[in-house]
PDB file with SEQRES, HELIX, SHEET and CRYST1 records, atoms N, CA, C and O in Angstrom:
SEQRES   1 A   86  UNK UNK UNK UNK UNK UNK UNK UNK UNK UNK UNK UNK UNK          
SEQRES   2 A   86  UNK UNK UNK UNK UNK UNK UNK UNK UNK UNK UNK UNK UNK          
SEQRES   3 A   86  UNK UNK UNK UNK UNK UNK UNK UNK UNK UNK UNK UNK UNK          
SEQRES   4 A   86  UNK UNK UNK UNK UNK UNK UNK UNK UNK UNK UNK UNK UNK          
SEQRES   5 A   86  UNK UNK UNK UNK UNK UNK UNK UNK UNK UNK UNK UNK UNK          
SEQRES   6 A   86  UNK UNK UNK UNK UNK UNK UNK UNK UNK UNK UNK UNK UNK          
SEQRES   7 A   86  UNK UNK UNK UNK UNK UNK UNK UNK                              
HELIX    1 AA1 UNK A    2  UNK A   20  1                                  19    
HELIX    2 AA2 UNK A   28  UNK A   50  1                                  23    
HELIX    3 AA3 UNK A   61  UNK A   85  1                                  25    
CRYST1    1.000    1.000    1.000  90.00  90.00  90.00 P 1           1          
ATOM      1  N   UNK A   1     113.664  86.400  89.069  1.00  0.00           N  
ATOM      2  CA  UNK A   1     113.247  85.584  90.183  1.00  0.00           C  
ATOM      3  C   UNK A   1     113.443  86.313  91.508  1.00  0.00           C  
ATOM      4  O   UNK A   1     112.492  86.262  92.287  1.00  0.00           O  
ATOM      5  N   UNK A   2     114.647  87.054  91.921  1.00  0.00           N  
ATOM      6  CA  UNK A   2     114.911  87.606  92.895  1.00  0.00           C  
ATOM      7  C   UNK A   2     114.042  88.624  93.289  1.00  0.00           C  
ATOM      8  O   UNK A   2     113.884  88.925  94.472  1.00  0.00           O  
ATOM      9  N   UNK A   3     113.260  89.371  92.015  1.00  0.00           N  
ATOM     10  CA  UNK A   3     112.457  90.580  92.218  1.00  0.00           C  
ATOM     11  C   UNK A   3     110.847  89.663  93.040  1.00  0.00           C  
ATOM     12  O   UNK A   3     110.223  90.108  94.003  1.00  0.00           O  
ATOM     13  N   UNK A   4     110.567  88.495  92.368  1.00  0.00           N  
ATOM     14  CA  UNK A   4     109.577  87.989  92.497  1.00  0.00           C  
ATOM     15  C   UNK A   4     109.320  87.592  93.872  1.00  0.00           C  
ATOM     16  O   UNK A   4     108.154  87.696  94.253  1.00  0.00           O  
ATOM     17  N   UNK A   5     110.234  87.137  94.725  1.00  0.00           N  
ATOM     18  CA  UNK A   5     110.692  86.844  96.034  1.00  0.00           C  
ATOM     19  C   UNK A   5     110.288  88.014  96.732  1.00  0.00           C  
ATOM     20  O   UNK A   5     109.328  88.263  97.461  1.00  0.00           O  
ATOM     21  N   UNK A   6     111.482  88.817  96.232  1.00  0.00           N  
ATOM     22  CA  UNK A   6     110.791  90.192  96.991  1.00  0.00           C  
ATOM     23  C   UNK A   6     109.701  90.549  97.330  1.00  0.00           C  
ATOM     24  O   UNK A   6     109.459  90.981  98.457  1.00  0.00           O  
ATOM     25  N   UNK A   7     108.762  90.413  96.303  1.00  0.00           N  
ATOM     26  CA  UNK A   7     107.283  90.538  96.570  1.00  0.00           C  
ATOM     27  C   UNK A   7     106.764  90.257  97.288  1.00  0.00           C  
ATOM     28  O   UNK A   7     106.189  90.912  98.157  1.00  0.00           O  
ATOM     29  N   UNK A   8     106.880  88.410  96.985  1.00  0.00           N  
ATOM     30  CA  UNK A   8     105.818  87.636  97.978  1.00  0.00           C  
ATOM     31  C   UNK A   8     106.960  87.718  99.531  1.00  0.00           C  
ATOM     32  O   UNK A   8     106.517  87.415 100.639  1.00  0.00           O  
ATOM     33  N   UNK A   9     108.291  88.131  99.338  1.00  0.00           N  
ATOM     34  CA  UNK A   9     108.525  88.508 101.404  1.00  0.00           C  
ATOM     35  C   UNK A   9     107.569  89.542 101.535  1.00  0.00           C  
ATOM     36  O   UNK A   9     106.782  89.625 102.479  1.00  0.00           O  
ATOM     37  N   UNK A  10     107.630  90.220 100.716  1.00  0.00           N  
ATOM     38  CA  UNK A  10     107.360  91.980 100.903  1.00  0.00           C  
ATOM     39  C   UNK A  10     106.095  91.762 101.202  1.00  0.00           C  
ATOM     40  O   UNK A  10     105.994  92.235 102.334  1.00  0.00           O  
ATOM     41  N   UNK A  11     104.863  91.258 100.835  1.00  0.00           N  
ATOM     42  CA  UNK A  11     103.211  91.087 101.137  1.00  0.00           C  
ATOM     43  C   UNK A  11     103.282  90.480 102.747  1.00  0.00           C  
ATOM     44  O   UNK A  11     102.672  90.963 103.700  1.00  0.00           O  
ATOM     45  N   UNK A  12     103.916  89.652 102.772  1.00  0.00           N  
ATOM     46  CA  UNK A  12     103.972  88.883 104.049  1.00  0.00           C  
ATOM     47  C   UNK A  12     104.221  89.689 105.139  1.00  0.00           C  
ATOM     48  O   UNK A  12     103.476  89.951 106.084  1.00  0.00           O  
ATOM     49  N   UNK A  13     105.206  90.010 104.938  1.00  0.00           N  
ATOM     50  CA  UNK A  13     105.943  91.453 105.914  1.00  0.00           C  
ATOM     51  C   UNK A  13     105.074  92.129 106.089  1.00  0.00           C  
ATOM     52  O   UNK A  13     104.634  92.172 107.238  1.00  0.00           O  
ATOM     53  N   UNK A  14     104.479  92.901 105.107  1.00  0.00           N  
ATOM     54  CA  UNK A  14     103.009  94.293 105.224  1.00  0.00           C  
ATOM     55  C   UNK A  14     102.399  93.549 105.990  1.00  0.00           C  
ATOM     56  O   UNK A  14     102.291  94.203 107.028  1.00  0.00           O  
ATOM     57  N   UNK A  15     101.904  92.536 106.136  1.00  0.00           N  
ATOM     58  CA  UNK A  15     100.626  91.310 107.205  1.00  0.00           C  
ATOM     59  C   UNK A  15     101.293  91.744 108.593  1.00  0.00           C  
ATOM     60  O   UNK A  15     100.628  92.356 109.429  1.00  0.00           O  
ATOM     61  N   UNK A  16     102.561  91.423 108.794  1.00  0.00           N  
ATOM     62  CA  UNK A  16     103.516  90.982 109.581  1.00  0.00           C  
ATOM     63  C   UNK A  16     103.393  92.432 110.729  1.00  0.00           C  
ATOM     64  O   UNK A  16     102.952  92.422 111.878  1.00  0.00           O  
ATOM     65  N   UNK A  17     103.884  93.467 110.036  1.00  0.00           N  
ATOM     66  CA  UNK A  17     104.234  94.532 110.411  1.00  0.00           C  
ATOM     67  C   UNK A  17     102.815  95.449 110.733  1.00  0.00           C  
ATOM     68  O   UNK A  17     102.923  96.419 111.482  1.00  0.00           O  
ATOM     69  N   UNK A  18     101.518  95.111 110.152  1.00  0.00           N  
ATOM     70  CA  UNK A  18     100.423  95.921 110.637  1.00  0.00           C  
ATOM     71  C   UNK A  18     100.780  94.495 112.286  1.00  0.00           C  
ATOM     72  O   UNK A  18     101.635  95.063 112.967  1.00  0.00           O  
ATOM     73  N   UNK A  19     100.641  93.927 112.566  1.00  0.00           N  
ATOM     74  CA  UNK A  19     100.322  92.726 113.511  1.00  0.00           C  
ATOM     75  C   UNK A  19     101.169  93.462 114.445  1.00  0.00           C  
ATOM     76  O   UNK A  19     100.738  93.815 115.543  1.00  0.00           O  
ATOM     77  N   UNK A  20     102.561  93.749 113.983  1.00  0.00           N  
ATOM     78  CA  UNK A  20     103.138  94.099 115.444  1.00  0.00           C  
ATOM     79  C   UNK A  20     103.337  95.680 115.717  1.00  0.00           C  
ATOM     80  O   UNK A  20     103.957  96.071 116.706  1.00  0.00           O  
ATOM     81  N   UNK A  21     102.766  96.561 114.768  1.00  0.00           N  
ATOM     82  CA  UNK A  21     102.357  97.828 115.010  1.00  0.00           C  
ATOM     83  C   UNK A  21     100.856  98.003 114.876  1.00  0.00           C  
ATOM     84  O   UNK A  21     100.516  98.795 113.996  1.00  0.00           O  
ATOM     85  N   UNK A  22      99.835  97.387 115.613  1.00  0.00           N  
ATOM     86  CA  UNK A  22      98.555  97.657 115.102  1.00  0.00           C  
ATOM     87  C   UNK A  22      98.605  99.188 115.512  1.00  0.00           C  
ATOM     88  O   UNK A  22      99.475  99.827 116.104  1.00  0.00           O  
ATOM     89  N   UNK A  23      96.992  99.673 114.831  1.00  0.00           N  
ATOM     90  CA  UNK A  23      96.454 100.607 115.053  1.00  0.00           C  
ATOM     91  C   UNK A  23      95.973 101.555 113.822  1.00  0.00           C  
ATOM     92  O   UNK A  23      96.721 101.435 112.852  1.00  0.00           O  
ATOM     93  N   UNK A  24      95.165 102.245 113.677  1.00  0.00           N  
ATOM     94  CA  UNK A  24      94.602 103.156 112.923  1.00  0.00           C  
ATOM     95  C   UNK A  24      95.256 103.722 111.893  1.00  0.00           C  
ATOM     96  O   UNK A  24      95.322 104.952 111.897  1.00  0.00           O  
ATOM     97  N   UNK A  25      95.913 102.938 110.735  1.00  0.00           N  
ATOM     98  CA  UNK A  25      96.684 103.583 109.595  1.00  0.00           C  
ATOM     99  C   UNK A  25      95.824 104.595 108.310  1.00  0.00           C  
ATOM    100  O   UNK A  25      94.859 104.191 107.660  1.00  0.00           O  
ATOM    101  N   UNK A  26      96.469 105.961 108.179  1.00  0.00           N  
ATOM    102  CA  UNK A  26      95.390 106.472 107.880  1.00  0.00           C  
ATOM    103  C   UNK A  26      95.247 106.091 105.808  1.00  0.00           C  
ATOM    104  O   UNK A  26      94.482 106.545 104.957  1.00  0.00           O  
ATOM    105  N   UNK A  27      96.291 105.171 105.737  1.00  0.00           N  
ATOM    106  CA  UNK A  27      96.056 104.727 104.199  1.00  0.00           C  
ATOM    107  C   UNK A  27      95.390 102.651 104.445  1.00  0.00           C  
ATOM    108  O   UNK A  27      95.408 101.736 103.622  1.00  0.00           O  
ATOM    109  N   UNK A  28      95.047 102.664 105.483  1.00  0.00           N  
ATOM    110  CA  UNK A  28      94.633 101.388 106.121  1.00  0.00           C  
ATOM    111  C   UNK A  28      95.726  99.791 105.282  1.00  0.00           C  
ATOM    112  O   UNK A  28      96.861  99.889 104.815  1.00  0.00           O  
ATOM    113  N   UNK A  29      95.104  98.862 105.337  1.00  0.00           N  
ATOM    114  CA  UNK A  29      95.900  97.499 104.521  1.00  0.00           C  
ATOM    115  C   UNK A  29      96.566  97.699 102.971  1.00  0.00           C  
ATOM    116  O   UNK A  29      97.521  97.004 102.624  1.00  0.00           O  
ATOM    117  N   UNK A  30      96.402  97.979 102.725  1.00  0.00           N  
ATOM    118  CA  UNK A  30      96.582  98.402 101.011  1.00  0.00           C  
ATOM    119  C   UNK A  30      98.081  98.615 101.245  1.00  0.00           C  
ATOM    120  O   UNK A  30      99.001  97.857 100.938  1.00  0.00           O  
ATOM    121  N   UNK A  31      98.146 100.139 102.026  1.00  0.00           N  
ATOM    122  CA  UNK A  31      99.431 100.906 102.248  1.00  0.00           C  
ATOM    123  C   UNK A  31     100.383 100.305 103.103  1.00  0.00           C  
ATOM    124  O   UNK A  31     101.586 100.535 102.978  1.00  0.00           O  
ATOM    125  N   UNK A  32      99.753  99.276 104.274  1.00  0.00           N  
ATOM    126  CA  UNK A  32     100.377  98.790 104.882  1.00  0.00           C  
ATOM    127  C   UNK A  32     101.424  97.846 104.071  1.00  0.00           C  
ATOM    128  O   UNK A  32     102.612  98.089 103.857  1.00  0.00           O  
ATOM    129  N   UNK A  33     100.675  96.704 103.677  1.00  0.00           N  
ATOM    130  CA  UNK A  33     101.366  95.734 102.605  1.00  0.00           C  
ATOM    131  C   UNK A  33     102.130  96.453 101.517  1.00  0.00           C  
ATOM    132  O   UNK A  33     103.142  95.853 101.153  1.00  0.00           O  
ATOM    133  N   UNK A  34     101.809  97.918 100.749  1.00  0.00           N  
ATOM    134  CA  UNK A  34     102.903  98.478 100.036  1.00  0.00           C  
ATOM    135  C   UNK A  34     104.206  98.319 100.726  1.00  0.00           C  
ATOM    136  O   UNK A  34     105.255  97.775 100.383  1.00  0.00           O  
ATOM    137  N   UNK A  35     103.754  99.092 102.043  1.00  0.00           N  
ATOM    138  CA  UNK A  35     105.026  99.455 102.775  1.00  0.00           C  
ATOM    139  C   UNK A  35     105.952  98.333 103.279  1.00  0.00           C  
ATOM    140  O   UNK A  35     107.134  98.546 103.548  1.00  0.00           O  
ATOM    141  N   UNK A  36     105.240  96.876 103.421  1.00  0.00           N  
ATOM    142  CA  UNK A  36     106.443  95.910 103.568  1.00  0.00           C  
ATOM    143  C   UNK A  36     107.039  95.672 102.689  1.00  0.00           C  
ATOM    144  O   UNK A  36     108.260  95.550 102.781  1.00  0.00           O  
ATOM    145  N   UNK A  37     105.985  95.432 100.832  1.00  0.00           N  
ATOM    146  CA  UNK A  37     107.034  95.090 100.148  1.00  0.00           C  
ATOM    147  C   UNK A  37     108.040  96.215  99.693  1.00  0.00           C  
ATOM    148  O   UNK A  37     108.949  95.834  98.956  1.00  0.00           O  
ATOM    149  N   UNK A  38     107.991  97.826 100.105  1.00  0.00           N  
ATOM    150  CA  UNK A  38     109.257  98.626 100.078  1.00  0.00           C  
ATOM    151  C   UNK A  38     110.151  98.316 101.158  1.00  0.00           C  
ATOM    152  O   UNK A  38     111.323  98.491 100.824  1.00  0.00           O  
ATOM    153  N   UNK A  39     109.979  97.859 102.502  1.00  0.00           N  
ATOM    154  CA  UNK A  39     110.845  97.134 103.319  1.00  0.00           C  
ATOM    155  C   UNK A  39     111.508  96.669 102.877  1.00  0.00           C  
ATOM    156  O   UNK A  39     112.656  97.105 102.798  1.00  0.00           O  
ATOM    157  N   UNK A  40     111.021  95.226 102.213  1.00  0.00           N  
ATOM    158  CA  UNK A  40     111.879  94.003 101.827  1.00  0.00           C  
ATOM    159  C   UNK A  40     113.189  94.433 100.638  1.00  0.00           C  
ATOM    160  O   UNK A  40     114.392  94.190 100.540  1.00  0.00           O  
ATOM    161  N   UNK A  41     111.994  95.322  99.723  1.00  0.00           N  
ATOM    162  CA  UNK A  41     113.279  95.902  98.970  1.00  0.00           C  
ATOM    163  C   UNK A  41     114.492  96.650  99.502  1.00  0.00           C  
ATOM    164  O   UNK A  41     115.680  96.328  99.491  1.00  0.00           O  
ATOM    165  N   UNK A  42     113.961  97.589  99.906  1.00  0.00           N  
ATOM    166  CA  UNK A  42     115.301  98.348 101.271  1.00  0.00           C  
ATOM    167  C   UNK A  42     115.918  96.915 101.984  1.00  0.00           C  
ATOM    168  O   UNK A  42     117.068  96.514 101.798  1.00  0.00           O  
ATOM    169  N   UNK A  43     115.308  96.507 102.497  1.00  0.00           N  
ATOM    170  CA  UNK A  43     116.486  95.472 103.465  1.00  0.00           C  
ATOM    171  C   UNK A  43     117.126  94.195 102.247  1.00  0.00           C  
ATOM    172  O   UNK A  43     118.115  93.507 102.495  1.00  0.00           O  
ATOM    173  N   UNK A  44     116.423  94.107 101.113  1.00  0.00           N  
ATOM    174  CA  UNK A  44     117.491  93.533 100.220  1.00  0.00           C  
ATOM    175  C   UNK A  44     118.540  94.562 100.147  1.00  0.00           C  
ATOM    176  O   UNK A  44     119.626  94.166 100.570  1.00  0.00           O  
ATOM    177  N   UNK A  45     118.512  95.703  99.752  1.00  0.00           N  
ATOM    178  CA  UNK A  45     119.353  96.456  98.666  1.00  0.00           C  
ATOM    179  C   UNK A  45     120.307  96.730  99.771  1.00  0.00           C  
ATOM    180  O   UNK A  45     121.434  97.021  99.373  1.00  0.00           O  
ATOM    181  N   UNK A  46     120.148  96.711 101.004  1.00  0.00           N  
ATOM    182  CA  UNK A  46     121.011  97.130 102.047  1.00  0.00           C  
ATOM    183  C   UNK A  46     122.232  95.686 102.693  1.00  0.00           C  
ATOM    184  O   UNK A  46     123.421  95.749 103.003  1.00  0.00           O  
ATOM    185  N   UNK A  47     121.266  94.519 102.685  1.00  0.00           N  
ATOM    186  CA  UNK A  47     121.923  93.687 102.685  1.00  0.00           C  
ATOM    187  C   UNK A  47     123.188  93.372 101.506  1.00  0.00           C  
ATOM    188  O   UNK A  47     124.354  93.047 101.733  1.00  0.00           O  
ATOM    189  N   UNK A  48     122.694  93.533 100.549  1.00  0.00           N  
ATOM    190  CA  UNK A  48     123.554  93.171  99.182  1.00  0.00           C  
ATOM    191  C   UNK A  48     124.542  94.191  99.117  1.00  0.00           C  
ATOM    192  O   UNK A  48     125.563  93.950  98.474  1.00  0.00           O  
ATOM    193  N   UNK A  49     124.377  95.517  99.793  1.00  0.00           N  
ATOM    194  CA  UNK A  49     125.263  96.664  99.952  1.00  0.00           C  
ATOM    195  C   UNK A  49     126.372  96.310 101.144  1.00  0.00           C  
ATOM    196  O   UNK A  49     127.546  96.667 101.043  1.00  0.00           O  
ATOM    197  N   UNK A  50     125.869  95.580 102.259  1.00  0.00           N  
ATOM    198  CA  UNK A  50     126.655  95.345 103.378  1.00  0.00           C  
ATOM    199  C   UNK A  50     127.408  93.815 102.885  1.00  0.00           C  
ATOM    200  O   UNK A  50     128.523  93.567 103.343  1.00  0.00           O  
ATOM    201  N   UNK A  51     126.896  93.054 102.158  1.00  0.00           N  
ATOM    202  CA  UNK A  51     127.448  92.026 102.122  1.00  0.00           C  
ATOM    203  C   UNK A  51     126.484  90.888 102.704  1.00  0.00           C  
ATOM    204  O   UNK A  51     126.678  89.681 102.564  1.00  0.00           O  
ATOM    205  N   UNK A  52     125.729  91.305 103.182  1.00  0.00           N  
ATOM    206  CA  UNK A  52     125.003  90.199 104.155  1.00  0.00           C  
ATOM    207  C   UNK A  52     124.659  88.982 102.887  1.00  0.00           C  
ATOM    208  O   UNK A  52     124.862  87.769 102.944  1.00  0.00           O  
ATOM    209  N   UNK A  53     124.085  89.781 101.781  1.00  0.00           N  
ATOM    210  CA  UNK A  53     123.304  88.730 100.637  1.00  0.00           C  
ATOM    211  C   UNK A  53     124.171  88.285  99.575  1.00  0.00           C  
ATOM    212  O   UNK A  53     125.000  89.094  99.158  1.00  0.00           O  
ATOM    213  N   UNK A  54     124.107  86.878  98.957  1.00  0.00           N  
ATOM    214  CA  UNK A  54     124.697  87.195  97.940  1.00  0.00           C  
ATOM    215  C   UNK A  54     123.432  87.489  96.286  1.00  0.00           C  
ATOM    216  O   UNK A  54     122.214  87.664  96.325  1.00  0.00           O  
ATOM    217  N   UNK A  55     124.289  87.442  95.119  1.00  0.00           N  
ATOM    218  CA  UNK A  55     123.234  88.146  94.165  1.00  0.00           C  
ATOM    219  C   UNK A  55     122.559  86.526  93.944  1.00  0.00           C  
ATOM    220  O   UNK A  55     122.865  85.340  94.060  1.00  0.00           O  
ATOM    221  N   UNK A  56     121.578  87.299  93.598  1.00  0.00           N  
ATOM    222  CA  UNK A  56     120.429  86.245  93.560  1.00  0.00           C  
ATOM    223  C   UNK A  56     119.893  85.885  95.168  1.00  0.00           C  
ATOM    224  O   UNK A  56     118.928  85.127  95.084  1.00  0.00           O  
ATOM    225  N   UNK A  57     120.149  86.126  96.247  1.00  0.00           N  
ATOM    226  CA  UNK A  57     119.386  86.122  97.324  1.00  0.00           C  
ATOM    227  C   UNK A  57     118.347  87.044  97.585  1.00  0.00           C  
ATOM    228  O   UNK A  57     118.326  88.085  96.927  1.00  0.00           O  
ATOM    229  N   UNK A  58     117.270  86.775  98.649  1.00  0.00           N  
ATOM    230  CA  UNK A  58     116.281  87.839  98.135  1.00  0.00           C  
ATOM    231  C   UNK A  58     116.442  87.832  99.765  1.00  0.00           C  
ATOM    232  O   UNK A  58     117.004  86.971 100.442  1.00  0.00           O  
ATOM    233  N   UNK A  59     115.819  88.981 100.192  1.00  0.00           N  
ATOM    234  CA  UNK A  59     116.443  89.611 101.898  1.00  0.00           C  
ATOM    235  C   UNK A  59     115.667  88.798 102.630  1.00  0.00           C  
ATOM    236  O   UNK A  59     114.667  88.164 102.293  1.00  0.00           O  
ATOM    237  N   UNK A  60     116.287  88.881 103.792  1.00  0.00           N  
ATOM    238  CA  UNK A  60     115.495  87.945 105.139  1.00  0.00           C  
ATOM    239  C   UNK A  60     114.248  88.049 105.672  1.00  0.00           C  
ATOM    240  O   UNK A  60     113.744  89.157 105.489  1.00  0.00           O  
ATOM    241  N   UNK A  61     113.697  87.402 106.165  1.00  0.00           N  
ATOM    242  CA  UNK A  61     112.616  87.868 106.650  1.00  0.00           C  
ATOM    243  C   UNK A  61     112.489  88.699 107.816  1.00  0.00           C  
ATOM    244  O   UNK A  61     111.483  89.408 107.848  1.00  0.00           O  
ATOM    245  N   UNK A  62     113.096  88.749 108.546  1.00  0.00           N  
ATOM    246  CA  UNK A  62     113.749  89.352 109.766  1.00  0.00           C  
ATOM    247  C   UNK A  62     114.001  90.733 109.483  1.00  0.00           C  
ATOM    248  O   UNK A  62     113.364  91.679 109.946  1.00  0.00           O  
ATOM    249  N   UNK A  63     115.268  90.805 108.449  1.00  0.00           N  
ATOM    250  CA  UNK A  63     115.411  91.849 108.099  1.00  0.00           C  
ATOM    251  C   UNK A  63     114.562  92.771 107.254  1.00  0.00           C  
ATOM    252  O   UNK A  63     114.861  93.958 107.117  1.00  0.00           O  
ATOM    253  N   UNK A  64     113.522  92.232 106.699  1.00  0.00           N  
ATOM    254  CA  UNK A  64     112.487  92.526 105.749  1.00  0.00           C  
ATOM    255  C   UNK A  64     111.072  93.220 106.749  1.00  0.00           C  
ATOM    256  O   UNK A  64     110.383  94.162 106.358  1.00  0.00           O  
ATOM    257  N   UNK A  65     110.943  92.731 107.645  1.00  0.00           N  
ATOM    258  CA  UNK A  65     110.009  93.280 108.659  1.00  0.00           C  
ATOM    259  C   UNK A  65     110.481  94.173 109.492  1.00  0.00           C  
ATOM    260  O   UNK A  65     109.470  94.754 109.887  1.00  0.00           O  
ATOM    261  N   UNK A  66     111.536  94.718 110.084  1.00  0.00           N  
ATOM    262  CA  UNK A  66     112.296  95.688 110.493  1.00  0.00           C  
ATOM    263  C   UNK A  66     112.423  96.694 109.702  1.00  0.00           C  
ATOM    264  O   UNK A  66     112.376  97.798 110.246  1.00  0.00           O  
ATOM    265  N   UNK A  67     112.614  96.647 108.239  1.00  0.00           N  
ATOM    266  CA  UNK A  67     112.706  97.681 107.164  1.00  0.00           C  
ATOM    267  C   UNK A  67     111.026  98.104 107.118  1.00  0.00           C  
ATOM    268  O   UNK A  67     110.842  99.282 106.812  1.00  0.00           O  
ATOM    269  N   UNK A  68     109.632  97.189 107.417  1.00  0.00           N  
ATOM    270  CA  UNK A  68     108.495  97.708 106.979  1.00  0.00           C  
ATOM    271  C   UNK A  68     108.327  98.492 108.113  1.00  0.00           C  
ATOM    272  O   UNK A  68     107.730  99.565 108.022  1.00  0.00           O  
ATOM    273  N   UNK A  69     108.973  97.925 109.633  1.00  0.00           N  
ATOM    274  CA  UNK A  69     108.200  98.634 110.900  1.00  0.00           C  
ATOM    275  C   UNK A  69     108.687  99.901 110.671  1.00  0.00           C  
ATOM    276  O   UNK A  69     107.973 100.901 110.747  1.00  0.00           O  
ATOM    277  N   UNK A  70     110.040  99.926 110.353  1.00  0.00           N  
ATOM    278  CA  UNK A  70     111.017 101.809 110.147  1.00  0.00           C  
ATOM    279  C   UNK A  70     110.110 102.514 108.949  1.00  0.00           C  
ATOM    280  O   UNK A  70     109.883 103.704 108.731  1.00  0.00           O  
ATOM    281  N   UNK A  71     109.702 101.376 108.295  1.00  0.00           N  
ATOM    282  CA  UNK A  71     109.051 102.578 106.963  1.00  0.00           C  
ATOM    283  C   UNK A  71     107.549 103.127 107.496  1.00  0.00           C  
ATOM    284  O   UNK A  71     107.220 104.308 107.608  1.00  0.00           O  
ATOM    285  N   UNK A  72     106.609 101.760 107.837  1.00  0.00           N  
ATOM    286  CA  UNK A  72     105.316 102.502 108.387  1.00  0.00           C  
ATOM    287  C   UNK A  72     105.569 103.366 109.678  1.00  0.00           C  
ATOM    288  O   UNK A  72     105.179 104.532 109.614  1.00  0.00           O  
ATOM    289  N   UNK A  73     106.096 102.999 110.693  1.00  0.00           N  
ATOM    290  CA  UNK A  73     106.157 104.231 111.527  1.00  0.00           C  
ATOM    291  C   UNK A  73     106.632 105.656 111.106  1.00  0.00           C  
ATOM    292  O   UNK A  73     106.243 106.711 111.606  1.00  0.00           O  
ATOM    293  N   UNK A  74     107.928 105.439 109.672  1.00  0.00           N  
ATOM    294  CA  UNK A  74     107.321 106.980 109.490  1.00  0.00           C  
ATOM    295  C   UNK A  74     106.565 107.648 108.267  1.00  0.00           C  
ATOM    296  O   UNK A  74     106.565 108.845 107.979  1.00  0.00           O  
ATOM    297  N   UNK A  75     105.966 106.686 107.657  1.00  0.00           N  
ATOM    298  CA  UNK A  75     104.673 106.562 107.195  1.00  0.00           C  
ATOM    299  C   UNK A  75     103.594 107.822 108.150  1.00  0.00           C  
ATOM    300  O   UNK A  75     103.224 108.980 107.953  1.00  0.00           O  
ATOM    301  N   UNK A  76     103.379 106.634 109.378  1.00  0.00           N  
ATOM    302  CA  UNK A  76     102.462 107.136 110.897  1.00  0.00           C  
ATOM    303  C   UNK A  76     102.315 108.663 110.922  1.00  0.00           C  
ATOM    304  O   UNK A  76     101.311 109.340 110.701  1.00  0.00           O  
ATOM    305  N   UNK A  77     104.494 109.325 111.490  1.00  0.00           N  
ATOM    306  CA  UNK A  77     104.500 110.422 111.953  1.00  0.00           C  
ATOM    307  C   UNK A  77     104.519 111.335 110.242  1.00  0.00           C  
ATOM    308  O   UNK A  77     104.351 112.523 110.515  1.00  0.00           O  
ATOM    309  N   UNK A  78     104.580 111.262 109.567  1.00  0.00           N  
ATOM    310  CA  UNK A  78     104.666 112.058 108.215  1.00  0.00           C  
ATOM    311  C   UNK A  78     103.137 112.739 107.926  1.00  0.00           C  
ATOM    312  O   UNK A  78     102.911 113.944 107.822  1.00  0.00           O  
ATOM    313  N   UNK A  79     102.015 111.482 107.812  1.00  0.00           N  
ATOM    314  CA  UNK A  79     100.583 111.473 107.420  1.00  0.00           C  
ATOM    315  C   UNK A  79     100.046 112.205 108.512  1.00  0.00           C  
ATOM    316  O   UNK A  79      99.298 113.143 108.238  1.00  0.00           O  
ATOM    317  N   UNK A  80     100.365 111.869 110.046  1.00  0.00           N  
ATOM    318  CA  UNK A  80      99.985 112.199 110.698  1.00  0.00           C  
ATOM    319  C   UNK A  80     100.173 113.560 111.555  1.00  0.00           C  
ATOM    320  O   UNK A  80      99.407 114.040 112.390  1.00  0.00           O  
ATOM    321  N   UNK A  81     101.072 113.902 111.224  1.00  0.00           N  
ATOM    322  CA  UNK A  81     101.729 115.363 110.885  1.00  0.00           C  
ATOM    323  C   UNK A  81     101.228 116.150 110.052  1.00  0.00           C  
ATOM    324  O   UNK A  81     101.192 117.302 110.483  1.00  0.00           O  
ATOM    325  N   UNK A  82     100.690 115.979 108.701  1.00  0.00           N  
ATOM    326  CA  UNK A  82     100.304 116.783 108.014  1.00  0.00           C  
ATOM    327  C   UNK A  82      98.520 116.976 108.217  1.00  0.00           C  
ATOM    328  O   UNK A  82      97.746 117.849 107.825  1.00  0.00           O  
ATOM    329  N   UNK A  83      98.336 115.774 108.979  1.00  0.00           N  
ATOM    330  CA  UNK A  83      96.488 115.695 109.384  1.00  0.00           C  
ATOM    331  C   UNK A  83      96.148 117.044 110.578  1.00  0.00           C  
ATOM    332  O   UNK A  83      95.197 117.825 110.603  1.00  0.00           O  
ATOM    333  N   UNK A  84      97.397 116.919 111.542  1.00  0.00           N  
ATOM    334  CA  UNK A  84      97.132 117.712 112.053  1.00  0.00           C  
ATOM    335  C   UNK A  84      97.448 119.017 111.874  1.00  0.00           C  
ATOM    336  O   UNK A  84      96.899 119.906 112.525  1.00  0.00           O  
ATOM    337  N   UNK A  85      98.486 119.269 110.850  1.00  0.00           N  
ATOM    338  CA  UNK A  85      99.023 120.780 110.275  1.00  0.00           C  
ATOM    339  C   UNK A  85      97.059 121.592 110.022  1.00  0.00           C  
ATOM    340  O   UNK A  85      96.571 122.593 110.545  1.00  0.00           O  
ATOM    341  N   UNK A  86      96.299 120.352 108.783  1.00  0.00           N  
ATOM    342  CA  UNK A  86      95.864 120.797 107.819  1.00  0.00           C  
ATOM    343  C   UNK A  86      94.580 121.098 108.825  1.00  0.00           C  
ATOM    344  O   UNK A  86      93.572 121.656 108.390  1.00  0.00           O  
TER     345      UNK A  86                                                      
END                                                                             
């Protein structure tokens, strides 16, 4: 159940996080929404590491969209780094 949660924060978040970083992603919505639901997982696994969660809680939403904005921005400079290497 807890994994399942994750998900549906994690899709929401990807929505969430293109909204308050718009702009030109070069793996567009798809990657975006990956990247929240790896957020949500990171900000579970970090919460449950700090104590914030207990087991069986699935991470915040708060904290779940903060983990997608840190992941797509360096998503951004990584892709976009190598666009311009190549």
């Amino acid at each position: 159940m807890h994994i399942l949660v994750t998900l549906i924060v994690g899709l929401i978040v990807g929505a969430l996080a293109k909204l308050i970083m718009p702009g030109k992603d070069p793996g567009g919505v798809i990657i975006t929404i990956l990247l929240g639901i790896a957020g949500s997982f990171i900000a579970g696994a970090l919460g449950h590491a700090l104590g914030w969660y207990q087991v069986g809680d699935g991470p915040g939403i708060i904290a779940s969209i903060v983990g997608a904005v840190i992941l797509l921005a360096i998503y951004r400079a990584v892709i976009g780094r190598r666009h311009a290497v190549a």
